[in-house]
N, C-alpha and C positions, 0 to 999 in steps of 0.2 A: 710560204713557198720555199722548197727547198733552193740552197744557189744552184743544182745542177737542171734547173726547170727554169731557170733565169735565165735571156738570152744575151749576149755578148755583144755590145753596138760598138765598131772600129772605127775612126776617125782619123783619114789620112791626115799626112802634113801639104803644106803648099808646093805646089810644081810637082806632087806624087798623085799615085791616085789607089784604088780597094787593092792592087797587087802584093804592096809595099807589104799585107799583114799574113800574106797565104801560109808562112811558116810557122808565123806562130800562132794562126790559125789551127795549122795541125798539131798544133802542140797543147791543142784547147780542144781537142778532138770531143771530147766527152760533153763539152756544151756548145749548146746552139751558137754559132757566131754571125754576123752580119756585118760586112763591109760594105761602103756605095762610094761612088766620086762624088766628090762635093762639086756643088755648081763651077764652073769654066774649067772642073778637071777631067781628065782622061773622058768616058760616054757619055757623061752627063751635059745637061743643057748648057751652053755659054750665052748666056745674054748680057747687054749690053751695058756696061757700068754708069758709073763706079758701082762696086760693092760696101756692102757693111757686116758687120757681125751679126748684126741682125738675120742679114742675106741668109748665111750658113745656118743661123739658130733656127730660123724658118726651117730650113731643108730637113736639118735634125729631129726638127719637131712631127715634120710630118711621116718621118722614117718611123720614128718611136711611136706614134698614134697607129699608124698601122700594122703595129705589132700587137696594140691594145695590150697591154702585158708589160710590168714593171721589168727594166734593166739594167746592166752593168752597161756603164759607156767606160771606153779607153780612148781617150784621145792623146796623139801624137804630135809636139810642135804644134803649129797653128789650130790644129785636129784640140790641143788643150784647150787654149783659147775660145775655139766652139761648142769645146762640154763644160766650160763655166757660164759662159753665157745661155746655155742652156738649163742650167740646173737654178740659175738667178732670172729665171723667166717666170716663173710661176708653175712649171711644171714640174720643179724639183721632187716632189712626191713620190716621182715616175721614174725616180733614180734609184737604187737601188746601192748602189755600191760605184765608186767612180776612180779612175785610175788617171794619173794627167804625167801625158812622157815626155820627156824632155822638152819643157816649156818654158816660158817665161815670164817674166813677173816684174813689172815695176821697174821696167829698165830706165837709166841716165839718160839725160839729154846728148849726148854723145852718140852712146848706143843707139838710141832711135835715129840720130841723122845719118849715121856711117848708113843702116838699111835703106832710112829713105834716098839716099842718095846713089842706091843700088836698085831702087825699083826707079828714079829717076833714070838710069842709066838702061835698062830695060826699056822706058818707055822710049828713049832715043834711040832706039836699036843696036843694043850693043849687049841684047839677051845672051846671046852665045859668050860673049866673053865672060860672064858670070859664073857659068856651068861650072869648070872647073876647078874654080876657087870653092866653090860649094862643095862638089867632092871631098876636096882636101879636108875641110872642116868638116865635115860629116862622116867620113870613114875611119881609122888609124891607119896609119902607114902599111904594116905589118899585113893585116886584113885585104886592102885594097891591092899589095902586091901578092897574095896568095889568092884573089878572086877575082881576076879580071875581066869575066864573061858577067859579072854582076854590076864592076864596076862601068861595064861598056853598056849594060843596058842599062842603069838607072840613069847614066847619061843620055840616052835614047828618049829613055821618056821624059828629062827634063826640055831637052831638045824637040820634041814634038809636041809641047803645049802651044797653045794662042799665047803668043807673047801680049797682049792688051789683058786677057782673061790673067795672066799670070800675075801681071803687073796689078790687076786690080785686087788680085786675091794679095798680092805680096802687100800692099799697101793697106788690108786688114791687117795683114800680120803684123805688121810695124807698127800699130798704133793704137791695135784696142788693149795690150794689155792696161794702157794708164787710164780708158774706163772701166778698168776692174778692178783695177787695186786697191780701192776706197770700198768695195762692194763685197768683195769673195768672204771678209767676214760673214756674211748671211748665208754662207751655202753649208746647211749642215749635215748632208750627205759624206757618210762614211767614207772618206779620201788618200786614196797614196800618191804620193808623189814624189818622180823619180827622175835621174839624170844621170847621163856619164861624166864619170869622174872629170875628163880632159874634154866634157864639151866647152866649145870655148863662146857658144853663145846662148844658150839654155843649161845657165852657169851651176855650180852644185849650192852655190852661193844663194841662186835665187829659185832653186826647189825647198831649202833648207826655210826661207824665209816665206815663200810661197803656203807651205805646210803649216808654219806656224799662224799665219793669217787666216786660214781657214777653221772653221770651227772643229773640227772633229777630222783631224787628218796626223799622217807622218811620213817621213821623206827617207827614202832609200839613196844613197849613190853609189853605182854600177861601177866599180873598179877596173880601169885599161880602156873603158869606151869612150867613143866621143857621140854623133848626134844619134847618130842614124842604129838605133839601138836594135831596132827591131826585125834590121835586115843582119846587122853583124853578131848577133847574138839572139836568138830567137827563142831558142829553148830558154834562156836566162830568162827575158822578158816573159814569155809563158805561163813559168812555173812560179813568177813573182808573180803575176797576175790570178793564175789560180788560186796559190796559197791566198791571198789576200780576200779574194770573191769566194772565198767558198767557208759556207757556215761550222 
């Protein structure tokens, strides 16, 4: 099958939801793309937790059967998180080619409390005070003072999640990369993997190291970005996604 007959599966991150990828959507113009919210985000269903990886690998799964048709997944941040454990399910077959964007891998015991102690902080009601440390680290300086109608709505829509859904989802996030790290050797689905240089928490450190763990993979890092690759650079992300997926 040619790559431009292959459809494109997008995988938000946590507390975003399918908006996050409309640019570099169009920057994929020439192949089919597909974004959805993942369960407890933006339209989709919020039911009642806790959640698992599981949760999310479920939804992806039945996103991708109903396309019946082998694809490229890209997932984003936790979105990475859900295309491993997707492709180490037993459907990897159905992969075609896999992109994993600023994710993470095998973080310290540190690193995992400082998060759980931010979705701790969420579940005690103090969601909002989070928002905008998250910004920080997610934009560059530079960027966020030359977009502030972008920067006002991605707070918007962190700001109108369920905070319980968020917390549940954020609580996958902090904790299944360490049962994948023992695992992602087996995923031998042609892999890139990619981060900004100055993310300060989907480190370039542990895309580098990520890539190497995987069987059939290799790692870019995106120069002057930090998380949120996809909204401050989009055509970058694109054209490194195209190049990549395309035979």
């Amino acid at each position: 099958m040619k790559s431009s007959e292959v459809p494109v599966v997008l995988i938000h991150g946590v507390g975003l939801d399918h908006s996050m990828w409309e640019s570099v959507m169009s920057g994929l113009a020439r192949r089919r793309t597909i974004a959805y919210d993942m369960i407890g985000h933006g339209g989709a269903a919020k039911p009642a937790g806790p959640y698992s990886l599981q949760t999310f690998v479920d939804q992806l799964s039945a996103v991708v059967d109903a396309l019946d048709i082998e694809v490229d997944l890209v997932g984003f941040s936790m979105g990475a998180l859900v295309a491993q454990g997707y492709a180490l399910s037993g459907a990897g077959e159905k992969v075609r080619r896999m992109v994993l964007l600023n994710g993470v891998h095998d973080r310290t015991d540190g690193e995992r409390r400082a998060i759980l102690e931010r979705v701790d902080e969420v579940r005690n009601g103090g969601f909002a005070a989070t928002v905008d440390p998250a910004l920080r680290r997610w934009f560059t300086p530079a960027f966020a003072a030359a977009n502030p109608d972008m920067i006002a709505s991605v707070r918007q829509r962190l700001l109108d999640n369920d905070p319980r859904c968020f917390a549940d989802a954020y609580e996958v996030f902090a904790t299944a990369d360490a049962g994948l790290k023992d695992r992602v050797g087996d995923i031998t689905t042609p892999t890139l993997v990619a981060t900004g240089s100055n993310d300060e928490r989907s480190t370039p450190a542990m895309a580098t190291a990520l890539a190497s763990a995987l069987a059939n993979a290799h790692s870019v890092i995106l120069p002057g970005l930090r998380h949120l690759t996809p909204l401050e650079a989009p055509d970058v992300v694109a054209a490194m996604i195209d190049e990549f997926a395309t035979d």
